[in-house]
C-alpha positions as CSV (number, residue, x, y, z in Angstrom):
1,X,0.0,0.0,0.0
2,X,0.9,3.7,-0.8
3,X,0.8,6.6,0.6
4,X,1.0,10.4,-0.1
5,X,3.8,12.5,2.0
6,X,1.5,14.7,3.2
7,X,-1.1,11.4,4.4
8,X,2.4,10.1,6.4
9,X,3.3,13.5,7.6
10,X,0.0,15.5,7.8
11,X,1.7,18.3,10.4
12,X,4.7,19.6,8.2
13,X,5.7,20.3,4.6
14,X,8.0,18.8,2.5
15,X,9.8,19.7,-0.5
16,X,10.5,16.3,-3.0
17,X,15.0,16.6,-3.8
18,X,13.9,16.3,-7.3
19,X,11.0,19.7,-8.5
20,X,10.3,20.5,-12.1
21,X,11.9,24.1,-11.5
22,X,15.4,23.3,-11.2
23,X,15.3,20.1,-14.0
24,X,15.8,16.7,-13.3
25,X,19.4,15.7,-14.4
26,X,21.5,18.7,-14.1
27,X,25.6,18.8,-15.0
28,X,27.6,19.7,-12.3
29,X,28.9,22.5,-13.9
30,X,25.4,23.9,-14.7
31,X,25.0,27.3,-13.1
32,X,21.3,27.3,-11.0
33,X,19.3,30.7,-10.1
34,X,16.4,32.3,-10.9
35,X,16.7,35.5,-8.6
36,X,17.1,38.7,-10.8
37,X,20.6,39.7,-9.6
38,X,22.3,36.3,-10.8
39,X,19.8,35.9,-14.1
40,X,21.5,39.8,-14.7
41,X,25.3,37.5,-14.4
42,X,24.2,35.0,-17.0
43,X,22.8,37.1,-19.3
44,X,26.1,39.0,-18.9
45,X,27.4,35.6,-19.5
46,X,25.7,35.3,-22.8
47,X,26.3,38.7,-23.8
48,X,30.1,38.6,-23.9
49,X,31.0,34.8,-24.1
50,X,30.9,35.0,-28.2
51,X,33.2,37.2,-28.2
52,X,37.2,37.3,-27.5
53,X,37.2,40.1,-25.0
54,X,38.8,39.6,-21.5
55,X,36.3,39.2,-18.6
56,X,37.0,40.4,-15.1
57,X,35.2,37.9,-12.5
58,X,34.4,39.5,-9.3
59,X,32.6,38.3,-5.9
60,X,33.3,36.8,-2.6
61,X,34.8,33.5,-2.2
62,X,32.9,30.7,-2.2
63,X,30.5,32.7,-4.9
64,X,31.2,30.6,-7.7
65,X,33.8,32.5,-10.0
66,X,35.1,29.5,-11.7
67,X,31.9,28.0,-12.8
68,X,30.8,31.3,-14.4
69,X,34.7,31.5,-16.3
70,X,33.6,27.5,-18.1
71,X,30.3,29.2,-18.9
72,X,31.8,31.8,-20.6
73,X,34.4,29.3,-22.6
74,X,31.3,26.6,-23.0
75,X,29.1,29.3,-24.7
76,X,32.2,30.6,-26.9
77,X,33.6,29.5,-30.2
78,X,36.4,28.1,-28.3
79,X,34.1,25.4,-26.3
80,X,36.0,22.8,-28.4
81,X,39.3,24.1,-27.4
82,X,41.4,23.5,-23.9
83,X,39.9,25.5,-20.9
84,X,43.2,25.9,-18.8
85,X,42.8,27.2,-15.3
86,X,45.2,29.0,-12.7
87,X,45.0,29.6,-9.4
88,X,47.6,32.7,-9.1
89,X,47.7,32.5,-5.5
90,X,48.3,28.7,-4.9
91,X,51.6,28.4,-6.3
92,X,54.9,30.0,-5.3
93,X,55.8,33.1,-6.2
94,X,59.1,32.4,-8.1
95,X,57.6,29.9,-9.9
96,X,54.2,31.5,-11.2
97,X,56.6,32.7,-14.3
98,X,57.6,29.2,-15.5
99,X,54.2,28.1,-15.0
100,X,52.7,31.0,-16.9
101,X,55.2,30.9,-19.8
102,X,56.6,27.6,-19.8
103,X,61.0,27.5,-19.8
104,X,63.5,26.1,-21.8
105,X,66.0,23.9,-20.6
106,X,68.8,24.6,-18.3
107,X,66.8,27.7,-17.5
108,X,67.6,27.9,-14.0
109,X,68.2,24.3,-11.7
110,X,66.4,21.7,-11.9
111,X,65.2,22.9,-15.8
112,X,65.8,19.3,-16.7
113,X,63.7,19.6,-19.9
114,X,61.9,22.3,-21.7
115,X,58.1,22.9,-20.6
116,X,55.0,24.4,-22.1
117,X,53.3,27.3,-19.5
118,X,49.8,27.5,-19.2
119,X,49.5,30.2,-22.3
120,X,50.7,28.0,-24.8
121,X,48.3,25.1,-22.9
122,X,45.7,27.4,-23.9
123,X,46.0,28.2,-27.5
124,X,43.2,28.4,-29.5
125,X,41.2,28.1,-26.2
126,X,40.7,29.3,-22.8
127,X,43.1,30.3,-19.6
128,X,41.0,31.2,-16.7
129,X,43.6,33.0,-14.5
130,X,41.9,32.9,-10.6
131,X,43.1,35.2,-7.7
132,X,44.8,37.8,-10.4
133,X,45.1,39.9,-7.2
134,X,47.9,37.7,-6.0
135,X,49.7,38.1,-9.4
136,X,53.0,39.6,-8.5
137,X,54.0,43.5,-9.5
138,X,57.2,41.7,-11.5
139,X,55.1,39.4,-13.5
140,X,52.2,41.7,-14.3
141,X,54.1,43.6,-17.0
142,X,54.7,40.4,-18.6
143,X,51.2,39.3,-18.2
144,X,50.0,42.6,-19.5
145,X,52.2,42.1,-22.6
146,X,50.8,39.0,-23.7
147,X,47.2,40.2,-23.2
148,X,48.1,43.1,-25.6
149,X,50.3,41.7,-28.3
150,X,49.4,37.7,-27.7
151,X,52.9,36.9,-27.6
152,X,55.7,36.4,-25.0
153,X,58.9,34.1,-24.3
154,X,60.0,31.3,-22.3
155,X,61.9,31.5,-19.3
156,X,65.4,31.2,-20.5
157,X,64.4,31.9,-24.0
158,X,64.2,35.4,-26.0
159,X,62.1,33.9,-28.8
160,X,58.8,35.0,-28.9
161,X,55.6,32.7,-29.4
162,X,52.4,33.7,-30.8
163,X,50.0,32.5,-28.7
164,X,45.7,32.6,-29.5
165,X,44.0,32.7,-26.0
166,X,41.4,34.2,-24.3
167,X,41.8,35.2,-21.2
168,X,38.9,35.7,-17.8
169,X,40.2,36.5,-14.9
170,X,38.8,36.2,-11.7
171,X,39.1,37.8,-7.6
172,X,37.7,38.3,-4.1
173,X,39.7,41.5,-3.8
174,X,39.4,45.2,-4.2
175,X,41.4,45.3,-7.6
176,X,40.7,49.2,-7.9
177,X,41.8,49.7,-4.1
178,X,45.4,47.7,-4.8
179,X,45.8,50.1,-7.5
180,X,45.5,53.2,-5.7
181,X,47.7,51.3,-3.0
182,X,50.4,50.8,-5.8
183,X,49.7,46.7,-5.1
184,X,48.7,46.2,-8.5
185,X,49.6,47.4,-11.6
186,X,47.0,50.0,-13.3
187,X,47.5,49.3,-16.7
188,X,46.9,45.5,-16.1
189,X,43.9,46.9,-13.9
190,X,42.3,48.4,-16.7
191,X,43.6,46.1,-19.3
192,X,41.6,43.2,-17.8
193,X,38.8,45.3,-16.7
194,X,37.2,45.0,-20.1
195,X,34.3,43.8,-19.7
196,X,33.5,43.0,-15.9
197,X,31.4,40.8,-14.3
198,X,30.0,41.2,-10.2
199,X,29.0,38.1,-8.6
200,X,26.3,38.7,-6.1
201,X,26.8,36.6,-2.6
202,X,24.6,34.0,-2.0
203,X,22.6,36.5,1.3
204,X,21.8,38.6,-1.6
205,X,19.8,35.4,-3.7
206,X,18.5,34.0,-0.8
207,X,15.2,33.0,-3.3
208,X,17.9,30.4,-5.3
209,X,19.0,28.4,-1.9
210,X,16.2,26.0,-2.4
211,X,17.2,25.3,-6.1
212,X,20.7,24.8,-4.8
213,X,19.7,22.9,-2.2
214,X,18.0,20.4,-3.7
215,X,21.2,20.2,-6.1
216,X,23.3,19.4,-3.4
217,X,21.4,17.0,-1.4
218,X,20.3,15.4,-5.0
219,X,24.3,15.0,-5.8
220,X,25.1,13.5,-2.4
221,X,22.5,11.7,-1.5
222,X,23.5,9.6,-4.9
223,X,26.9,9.6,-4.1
224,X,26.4,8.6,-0.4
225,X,24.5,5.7,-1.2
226,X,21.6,7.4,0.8
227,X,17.7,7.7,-0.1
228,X,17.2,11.2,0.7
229,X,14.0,12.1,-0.9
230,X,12.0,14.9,0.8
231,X,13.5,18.3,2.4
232,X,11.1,19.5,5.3
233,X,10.0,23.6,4.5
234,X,11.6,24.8,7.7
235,X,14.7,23.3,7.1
236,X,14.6,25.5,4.2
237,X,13.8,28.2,5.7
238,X,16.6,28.0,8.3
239,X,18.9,27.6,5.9
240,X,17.4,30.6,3.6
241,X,17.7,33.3,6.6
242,X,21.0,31.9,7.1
243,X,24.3,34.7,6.5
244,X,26.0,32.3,4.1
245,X,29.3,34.6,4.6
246,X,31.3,30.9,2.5
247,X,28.3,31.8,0.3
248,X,27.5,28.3,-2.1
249,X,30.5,26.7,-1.2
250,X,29.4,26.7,2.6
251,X,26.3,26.0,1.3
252,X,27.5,22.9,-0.7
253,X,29.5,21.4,2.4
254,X,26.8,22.2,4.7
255,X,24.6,20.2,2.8
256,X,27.0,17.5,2.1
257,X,27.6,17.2,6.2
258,X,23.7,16.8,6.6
259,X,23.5,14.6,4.1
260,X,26.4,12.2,5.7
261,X,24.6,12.4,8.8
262,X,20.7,11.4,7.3
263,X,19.7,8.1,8.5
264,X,16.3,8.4,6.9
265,X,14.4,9.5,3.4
266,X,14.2,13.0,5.1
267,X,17.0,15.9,5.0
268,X,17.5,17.2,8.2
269,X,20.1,19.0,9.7
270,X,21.8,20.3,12.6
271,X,21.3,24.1,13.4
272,X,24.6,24.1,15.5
273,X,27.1,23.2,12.3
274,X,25.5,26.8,11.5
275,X,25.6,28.4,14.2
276,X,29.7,27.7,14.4
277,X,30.4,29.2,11.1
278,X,28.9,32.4,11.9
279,X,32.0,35.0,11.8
280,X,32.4,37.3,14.7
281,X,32.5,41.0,12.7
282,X,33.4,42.8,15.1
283,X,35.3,45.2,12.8
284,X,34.0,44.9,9.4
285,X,36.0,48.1,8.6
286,X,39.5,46.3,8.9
287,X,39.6,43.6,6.0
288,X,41.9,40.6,7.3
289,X,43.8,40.9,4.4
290,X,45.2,44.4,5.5
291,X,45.3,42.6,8.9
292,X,48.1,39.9,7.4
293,X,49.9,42.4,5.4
294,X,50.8,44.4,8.7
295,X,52.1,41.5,10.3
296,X,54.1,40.6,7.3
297,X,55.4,44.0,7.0
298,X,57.0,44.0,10.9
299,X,58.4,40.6,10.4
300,X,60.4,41.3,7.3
301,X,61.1,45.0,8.3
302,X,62.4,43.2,11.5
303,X,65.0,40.3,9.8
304,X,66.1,43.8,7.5
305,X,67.1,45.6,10.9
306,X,69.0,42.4,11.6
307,X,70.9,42.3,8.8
308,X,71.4,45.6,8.2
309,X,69.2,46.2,5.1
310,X,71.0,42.9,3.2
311,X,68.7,41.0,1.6
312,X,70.7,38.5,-0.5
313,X,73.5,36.0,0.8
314,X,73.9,33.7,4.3
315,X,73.4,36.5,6.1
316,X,70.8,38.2,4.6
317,X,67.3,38.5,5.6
318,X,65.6,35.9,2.8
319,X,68.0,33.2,4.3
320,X,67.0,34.5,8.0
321,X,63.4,33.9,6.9
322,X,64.0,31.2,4.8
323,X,62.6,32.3,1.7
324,X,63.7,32.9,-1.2
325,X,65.5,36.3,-2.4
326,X,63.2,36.9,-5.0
327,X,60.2,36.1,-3.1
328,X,61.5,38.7,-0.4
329,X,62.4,41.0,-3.3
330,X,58.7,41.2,-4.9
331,X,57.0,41.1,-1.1
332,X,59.6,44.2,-0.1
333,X,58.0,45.7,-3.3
334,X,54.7,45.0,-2.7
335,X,54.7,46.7,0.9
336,X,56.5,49.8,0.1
337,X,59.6,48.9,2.6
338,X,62.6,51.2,1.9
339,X,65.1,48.5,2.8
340,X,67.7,51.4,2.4
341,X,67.4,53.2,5.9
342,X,68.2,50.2,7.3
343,X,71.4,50.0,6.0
344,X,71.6,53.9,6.9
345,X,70.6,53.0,10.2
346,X,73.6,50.2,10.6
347,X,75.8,53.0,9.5
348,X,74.9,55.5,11.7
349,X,74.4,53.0,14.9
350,X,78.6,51.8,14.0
351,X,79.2,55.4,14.6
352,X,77.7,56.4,17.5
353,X,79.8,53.1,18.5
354,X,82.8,54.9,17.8
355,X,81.7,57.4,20.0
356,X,82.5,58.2,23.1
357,X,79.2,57.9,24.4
358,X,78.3,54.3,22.7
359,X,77.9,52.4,26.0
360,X,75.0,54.6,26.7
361,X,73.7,55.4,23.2
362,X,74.1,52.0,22.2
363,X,72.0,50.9,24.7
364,X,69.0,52.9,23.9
365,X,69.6,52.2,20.3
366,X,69.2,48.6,20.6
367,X,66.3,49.4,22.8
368,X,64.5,51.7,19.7
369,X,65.1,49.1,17.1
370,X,63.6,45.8,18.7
Protein backbone atom coordinates (compact mmCIF):
# COMPACT_ATOMS: atom_id res chain seq x y z
CA UNK A 1 0.00 0.00 0.00
CA UNK A 2 0.92 3.69 -0.82
CA UNK A 3 0.82 6.64 0.61
CA UNK A 4 0.96 10.43 -0.10
CA UNK A 5 3.76 12.46 1.99
CA UNK A 6 1.46 14.66 3.22
CA UNK A 7 -1.07 11.42 4.43
CA UNK A 8 2.36 10.15 6.43
CA UNK A 9 3.27 13.49 7.65
CA UNK A 10 0.01 15.55 7.80
CA UNK A 11 1.73 18.34 10.37
CA UNK A 12 4.75 19.58 8.17
CA UNK A 13 5.70 20.26 4.62
CA UNK A 14 7.96 18.84 2.46
CA UNK A 15 9.78 19.72 -0.51
CA UNK A 16 10.55 16.30 -2.96
CA UNK A 17 15.01 16.63 -3.75
CA UNK A 18 13.85 16.26 -7.34
CA UNK A 19 10.96 19.70 -8.50
CA UNK A 20 10.31 20.48 -12.11
CA UNK A 21 11.93 24.08 -11.47
CA UNK A 22 15.39 23.32 -11.23
CA UNK A 23 15.33 20.08 -14.03
CA UNK A 24 15.76 16.66 -13.29
CA UNK A 25 19.36 15.74 -14.38
CA UNK A 26 21.52 18.73 -14.06
CA UNK A 27 25.59 18.84 -15.04
CA UNK A 28 27.61 19.70 -12.26
CA UNK A 29 28.90 22.51 -13.87
CA UNK A 30 25.38 23.90 -14.69
CA UNK A 31 24.96 27.34 -13.10
CA UNK A 32 21.28 27.26 -11.02
CA UNK A 33 19.32 30.71 -10.11
CA UNK A 34 16.36 32.34 -10.95
CA UNK A 35 16.72 35.47 -8.58
CA UNK A 36 17.09 38.71 -10.80
CA UNK A 37 20.56 39.72 -9.62
CA UNK A 38 22.29 36.33 -10.80
CA UNK A 39 19.79 35.91 -14.08
CA UNK A 40 21.46 39.82 -14.67
CA UNK A 41 25.33 37.50 -14.43
CA UNK A 42 24.17 34.98 -17.02
CA UNK A 43 22.83 37.14 -19.27
CA UNK A 44 26.12 38.99 -18.87
CA UNK A 45 27.41 35.57 -19.53
CA UNK A 46 25.72 35.31 -22.77
CA UNK A 47 26.34 38.71 -23.84
CA UNK A 48 30.10 38.59 -23.86
CA UNK A 49 30.96 34.85 -24.08
CA UNK A 50 30.94 34.97 -28.17
CA UNK A 51 33.21 37.18 -28.16
CA UNK A 52 37.21 37.30 -27.49
CA UNK A 53 37.22 40.11 -24.99
CA UNK A 54 38.77 39.56 -21.47
CA UNK A 55 36.28 39.24 -18.58
CA UNK A 56 36.97 40.42 -15.06
CA UNK A 57 35.24 37.93 -12.53
CA UNK A 58 34.36 39.45 -9.35
CA UNK A 59 32.63 38.34 -5.92
CA UNK A 60 33.34 36.78 -2.64
CA UNK A 61 34.80 33.49 -2.19
CA UNK A 62 32.93 30.68 -2.19
CA UNK A 63 30.51 32.68 -4.87
CA UNK A 64 31.19 30.61 -7.70
CA UNK A 65 33.75 32.48 -10.02
CA UNK A 66 35.11 29.51 -11.72
CA UNK A 67 31.88 27.96 -12.75
CA UNK A 68 30.80 31.33 -14.39
CA UNK A 69 34.67 31.55 -16.31
CA UNK A 70 33.62 27.49 -18.06
CA UNK A 71 30.33 29.19 -18.91
CA UNK A 72 31.80 31.75 -20.61
CA UNK A 73 34.43 29.29 -22.57
CA UNK A 74 31.32 26.58 -22.98
CA UNK A 75 29.15 29.34 -24.68
CA UNK A 76 32.16 30.63 -26.91
CA UNK A 77 33.63 29.54 -30.18
CA UNK A 78 36.44 28.08 -28.31
CA UNK A 79 34.10 25.39 -26.35
CA UNK A 80 35.96 22.77 -28.41
CA UNK A 81 39.32 24.07 -27.43
CA UNK A 82 41.40 23.51 -23.86
CA UNK A 83 39.93 25.52 -20.86
CA UNK A 84 43.17 25.92 -18.79
CA UNK A 85 42.77 27.20 -15.35
CA UNK A 86 45.18 28.95 -12.70
CA UNK A 87 45.05 29.63 -9.40
CA UNK A 88 47.58 32.72 -9.05
CA UNK A 89 47.70 32.50 -5.49
CA UNK A 90 48.28 28.66 -4.91
CA UNK A 91 51.62 28.39 -6.28
CA UNK A 92 54.94 30.04 -5.29
CA UNK A 93 55.82 33.06 -6.22
CA UNK A 94 59.14 32.35 -8.06
CA UNK A 95 57.58 29.86 -9.88
CA UNK A 96 54.23 31.49 -11.16
CA UNK A 97 56.65 32.72 -14.33
CA UNK A 98 57.58 29.21 -15.54
CA UNK A 99 54.21 28.07 -14.96
CA UNK A 100 52.68 30.96 -16.91
CA UNK A 101 55.19 30.93 -19.78
CA UNK A 102 56.56 27.65 -19.78
CA UNK A 103 60.97 27.51 -19.80
CA UNK A 104 63.53 26.11 -21.82
CA UNK A 105 65.96 23.91 -20.57
CA UNK A 106 68.83 24.58 -18.27
CA UNK A 107 66.77 27.70 -17.52
CA UNK A 108 67.59 27.88 -14.05
CA UNK A 109 68.15 24.34 -11.66
CA UNK A 110 66.40 21.71 -11.87
CA UNK A 111 65.24 22.91 -15.78
CA UNK A 112 65.80 19.28 -16.71
CA UNK A 113 63.71 19.63 -19.94
CA UNK A 114 61.86 22.30 -21.70
CA UNK A 115 58.10 22.89 -20.64
CA UNK A 116 55.03 24.42 -22.13
CA UNK A 117 53.33 27.30 -19.52
CA UNK A 118 49.79 27.54 -19.17
CA UNK A 119 49.48 30.22 -22.27
CA UNK A 120 50.69 28.00 -24.77
CA UNK A 121 48.34 25.12 -22.90
CA UNK A 122 45.68 27.43 -23.89
CA UNK A 123 45.98 28.19 -27.51
CA UNK A 124 43.20 28.39 -29.50
CA UNK A 125 41.25 28.10 -26.21
CA UNK A 126 40.65 29.31 -22.83
CA UNK A 127 43.14 30.30 -19.61
CA UNK A 128 40.97 31.18 -16.67
CA UNK A 129 43.60 32.98 -14.46
CA UNK A 130 41.89 32.90 -10.59
CA UNK A 131 43.06 35.18 -7.74
CA UNK A 132 44.80 37.77 -10.36
CA UNK A 133 45.12 39.94 -7.20
CA UNK A 134 47.85 37.73 -6.01
CA UNK A 135 49.69 38.13 -9.40
CA UNK A 136 53.01 39.55 -8.45
CA UNK A 137 53.96 43.48 -9.49
CA UNK A 138 57.17 41.69 -11.46
CA UNK A 139 55.08 39.40 -13.51
CA UNK A 140 52.22 41.70 -14.27
CA UNK A 141 54.10 43.64 -17.03
CA UNK A 142 54.67 40.39 -18.60
CA UNK A 143 51.16 39.35 -18.20
CA UNK A 144 49.99 42.62 -19.54
CA UNK A 145 52.20 42.12 -22.65
CA UNK A 146 50.80 39.02 -23.68
CA UNK A 147 47.23 40.24 -23.17
CA UNK A 148 48.07 43.08 -25.64
CA UNK A 149 50.34 41.72 -28.25
CA UNK A 150 49.42 37.69 -27.72
CA UNK A 151 52.89 36.92 -27.57
CA UNK A 152 55.71 36.36 -24.97
CA UNK A 153 58.85 34.11 -24.27
CA UNK A 154 59.95 31.29 -22.34
CA UNK A 155 61.93 31.55 -19.31
CA UNK A 156 65.39 31.19 -20.53
CA UNK A 157 64.41 31.90 -24.03
CA UNK A 158 64.25 35.45 -26.05
CA UNK A 159 62.13 33.87 -28.79
CA UNK A 160 58.79 34.98 -28.88
CA UNK A 161 55.63 32.72 -29.43
CA UNK A 162 52.44 33.69 -30.78
CA UNK A 163 49.99 32.51 -28.72
CA UNK A 164 45.69 32.62 -29.47
CA UNK A 165 44.01 32.70 -26.03
CA UNK A 166 41.36 34.16 -24.29
CA UNK A 167 41.82 35.16 -21.16
CA UNK A 168 38.94 35.71 -17.82
CA UNK A 169 40.18 36.49 -14.90
CA UNK A 170 38.79 36.16 -11.69
CA UNK A 171 39.09 37.80 -7.57
CA UNK A 172 37.73 38.35 -4.08
CA UNK A 173 39.67 41.49 -3.82
CA UNK A 174 39.37 45.22 -4.18
CA UNK A 175 41.38 45.34 -7.64
CA UNK A 176 40.72 49.18 -7.89
CA UNK A 177 41.75 49.75 -4.07
CA UNK A 178 45.38 47.73 -4.76
CA UNK A 179 45.77 50.06 -7.46
CA UNK A 180 45.52 53.24 -5.75
CA UNK A 181 47.71 51.31 -3.05
CA UNK A 182 50.38 50.84 -5.80
CA UNK A 183 49.75 46.73 -5.05
CA UNK A 184 48.73 46.23 -8.50
CA UNK A 185 49.57 47.37 -11.57
CA UNK A 186 47.02 50.00 -13.31
CA UNK A 187 47.50 49.28 -16.74
CA UNK A 188 46.88 45.48 -16.13
CA UNK A 189 43.86 46.89 -13.91
CA UNK A 190 42.26 48.42 -16.75
CA UNK A 191 43.62 46.09 -19.32
CA UNK A 192 41.63 43.24 -17.84
CA UNK A 193 38.80 45.32 -16.74
CA UNK A 194 37.16 44.97 -20.11
CA UNK A 195 34.32 43.78 -19.72
CA UNK A 196 33.52 42.96 -15.87
CA UNK A 197 31.40 40.85 -14.28
CA UNK A 198 30.04 41.17 -10.22
CA UNK A 199 28.95 38.06 -8.62
CA UNK A 200 26.27 38.67 -6.11
CA UNK A 201 26.77 36.64 -2.58
CA UNK A 202 24.59 34.03 -2.01
CA UNK A 203 22.62 36.47 1.29
CA UNK A 204 21.84 38.57 -1.62
CA UNK A 205 19.76 35.39 -3.69
CA UNK A 206 18.53 34.03 -0.76
CA UNK A 207 15.22 32.98 -3.33
CA UNK A 208 17.87 30.42 -5.34
CA UNK A 209 18.99 28.39 -1.95
CA UNK A 210 16.22 26.05 -2.38
CA UNK A 211 17.21 25.29 -6.05
CA UNK A 212 20.66 24.84 -4.77
CA UNK A 213 19.68 22.90 -2.18
CA UNK A 214 17.96 20.41 -3.66
CA UNK A 215 21.16 20.16 -6.14
CA UNK A 216 23.26 19.40 -3.43
CA UNK A 217 21.36 16.95 -1.44
CA UNK A 218 20.30 15.39 -4.97
CA UNK A 219 24.27 14.97 -5.84
CA UNK A 220 25.11 13.54 -2.44
CA UNK A 221 22.45 11.73 -1.54
CA UNK A 222 23.55 9.55 -4.93
CA UNK A 223 26.93 9.59 -4.08
CA UNK A 224 26.39 8.61 -0.38
CA UNK A 225 24.51 5.68 -1.18
CA UNK A 226 21.60 7.45 0.84
CA UNK A 227 17.65 7.74 -0.14
CA UNK A 228 17.17 11.22 0.66
CA UNK A 229 13.97 12.12 -0.94
CA UNK A 230 12.00 14.92 0.80
CA UNK A 231 13.50 18.25 2.44
CA UNK A 232 11.06 19.54 5.34
CA UNK A 233 9.98 23.62 4.53
CA UNK A 234 11.65 24.76 7.74
CA UNK A 235 14.66 23.33 7.08
CA UNK A 236 14.61 25.54 4.17
CA UNK A 237 13.81 28.16 5.74
CA UNK A 238 16.55 27.97 8.26
CA UNK A 239 18.86 27.61 5.94
CA UNK A 240 17.42 30.60 3.58
CA UNK A 241 17.71 33.30 6.64
CA UNK A 242 21.01 31.90 7.10
CA UNK A 243 24.30 34.67 6.48
CA UNK A 244 26.04 32.33 4.13
CA UNK A 245 29.28 34.61 4.65
CA UNK A 246 31.33 30.89 2.48
CA UNK A 247 28.27 31.82 0.27
CA UNK A 248 27.48 28.27 -2.08
CA UNK A 249 30.52 26.66 -1.20
CA UNK A 250 29.44 26.68 2.61
CA UNK A 251 26.33 25.96 1.34
CA UNK A 252 27.47 22.92 -0.74
CA UNK A 253 29.51 21.45 2.38
CA UNK A 254 26.82 22.18 4.70
CA UNK A 255 24.62 20.22 2.81
CA UNK A 256 26.96 17.54 2.15
CA UNK A 257 27.61 17.19 6.21
CA UNK A 258 23.69 16.76 6.61
CA UNK A 259 23.51 14.55 4.08
CA UNK A 260 26.39 12.16 5.73
CA UNK A 261 24.60 12.41 8.82
CA UNK A 262 20.73 11.41 7.27
CA UNK A 263 19.70 8.10 8.46
CA UNK A 264 16.30 8.38 6.94
CA UNK A 265 14.40 9.48 3.41
CA UNK A 266 14.21 13.03 5.09
CA UNK A 267 17.02 15.93 5.03
CA UNK A 268 17.51 17.17 8.18
CA UNK A 269 20.10 19.01 9.72
CA UNK A 270 21.84 20.29 12.64
CA UNK A 271 21.26 24.10 13.39
CA UNK A 272 24.61 24.07 15.55
CA UNK A 273 27.11 23.23 12.26
CA UNK A 274 25.54 26.80 11.49
CA UNK A 275 25.62 28.41 14.24
CA UNK A 276 29.68 27.73 14.36
CA UNK A 277 30.36 29.22 11.08
CA UNK A 278 28.92 32.41 11.85
CA UNK A 279 32.04 34.99 11.83
CA UNK A 280 32.43 37.33 14.67
CA UNK A 281 32.53 40.98 12.74
CA UNK A 282 33.41 42.81 15.13
CA UNK A 283 35.30 45.16 12.81
CA UNK A 284 33.99 44.90 9.40
CA UNK A 285 35.98 48.07 8.60
CA UNK A 286 39.52 46.33 8.87
CA UNK A 287 39.55 43.61 5.98
CA UNK A 288 41.90 40.61 7.27
CA UNK A 289 43.80 40.90 4.36
CA UNK A 290 45.24 44.39 5.54
CA UNK A 291 45.32 42.59 8.93
CA UNK A 292 48.06 39.86 7.39
CA UNK A 293 49.87 42.43 5.38
CA UNK A 294 50.79 44.45 8.66
CA UNK A 295 52.11 41.46 10.34
CA UNK A 296 54.10 40.62 7.33
CA UNK A 297 55.36 43.99 7.04
CA UNK A 298 57.03 44.05 10.85
CA UNK A 299 58.39 40.56 10.39
CA UNK A 300 60.41 41.28 7.27
CA UNK A 301 61.07 44.99 8.28
CA UNK A 302 62.37 43.23 11.53
CA UNK A 303 65.01 40.31 9.80
CA UNK A 304 66.06 43.79 7.46
CA UNK A 305 67.11 45.61 10.90
CA UNK A 306 68.96 42.42 11.63
CA UNK A 307 70.93 42.29 8.82
CA UNK A 308 71.40 45.56 8.15
CA UNK A 309 69.19 46.19 5.14
CA UNK A 310 71.01 42.92 3.20
CA UNK A 311 68.69 41.02 1.55
CA UNK A 312 70.69 38.47 -0.55
CA UNK A 313 73.52 35.99 0.78
CA UNK A 314 73.87 33.69 4.27
CA UNK A 315 73.40 36.52 6.07
CA UNK A 316 70.80 38.20 4.60
CA UNK A 317 67.35 38.49 5.60
CA UNK A 318 65.64 35.94 2.81
CA UNK A 319 68.03 33.22 4.28
CA UNK A 320 66.96 34.48 7.98
CA UNK A 321 63.37 33.93 6.88
CA UNK A 322 64.01 31.18 4.79
CA UNK A 323 62.59 32.35 1.71
CA UNK A 324 63.68 32.91 -1.17
CA UNK A 325 65.45 36.29 -2.37
CA UNK A 326 63.24 36.89 -5.01
CA UNK A 327 60.17 36.07 -3.07
CA UNK A 328 61.54 38.74 -0.45
CA UNK A 329 62.41 40.97 -3.30
CA UNK A 330 58.67 41.23 -4.93
CA UNK A 331 56.97 41.09 -1.15
CA UNK A 332 59.59 44.23 -0.13
CA UNK A 333 58.00 45.73 -3.31
CA UNK A 334 54.71 45.00 -2.70
CA UNK A 335 54.72 46.72 0.90
CA UNK A 336 56.49 49.82 0.12
CA UNK A 337 59.65 48.91 2.58
CA UNK A 338 62.58 51.22 1.86
CA UNK A 339 65.09 48.48 2.85
CA UNK A 340 67.75 51.35 2.37
CA UNK A 341 67.39 53.18 5.85
CA UNK A 342 68.16 50.17 7.33
CA UNK A 343 71.36 49.96 5.96
CA UNK A 344 71.57 53.88 6.93
CA UNK A 345 70.58 52.96 10.25
CA UNK A 346 73.63 50.21 10.61
CA UNK A 347 75.79 53.00 9.55
CA UNK A 348 74.91 55.51 11.75
CA UNK A 349 74.42 52.99 14.86
CA UNK A 350 78.60 51.77 13.99
CA UNK A 351 79.17 55.38 14.57
CA UNK A 352 77.68 56.35 17.50
CA UNK A 353 79.81 53.12 18.49
CA UNK A 354 82.75 54.89 17.76
CA UNK A 355 81.73 57.39 20.02
CA UNK A 356 82.49 58.22 23.13
CA UNK A 357 79.16 57.89 24.41
CA UNK A 358 78.32 54.30 22.68
CA UNK A 359 77.95 52.44 25.97
CA UNK A 360 74.96 54.65 26.65
CA UNK A 361 73.69 55.38 23.18
CA UNK A 362 74.06 52.03 22.17
CA UNK A 363 72.02 50.93 24.73
CA UNK A 364 68.99 52.92 23.87
CA UNK A 365 69.60 52.15 20.33
CA UNK A 366 69.24 48.61 20.65
CA UNK A 367 66.26 49.39 22.84
CA UNK A 368 64.54 51.72 19.74
CA UNK A 369 65.15 49.11 17.14
CA UNK A 370 63.61 45.83 18.71
Amino acid sequence: MSYSVSAIRPERKYAPVRSFEDGADLSPGESIGSSASFQAVLKRVKIVAPTDSVVLIQGETGTGKELIARAIHNQSSRQDAPFIKMNCAAIPADLLESELFGHEKGAFTGAVAQTMGRFQLAHKGTLFLDEIGDLPLQLQPKLLRVLQEQEFERLGSGRPIKVDVRVVAATNQELLTMVQDRQFRADLYYRLNVFPICLPPLRDRAGDIPSLVRHFVRKYSQRLQRNIEYIPDEVLGVLERYDWPGNIRELQNVVECAAILCEGDTFSIDETILKREIPQRSNPAVPLVMTIADREREIIEAALAECGGQVAGPKGAAAKLGIPRQTLDSKIANLNIDKWRFKNLTRYVQLLKASSFAPAITGQGARASS
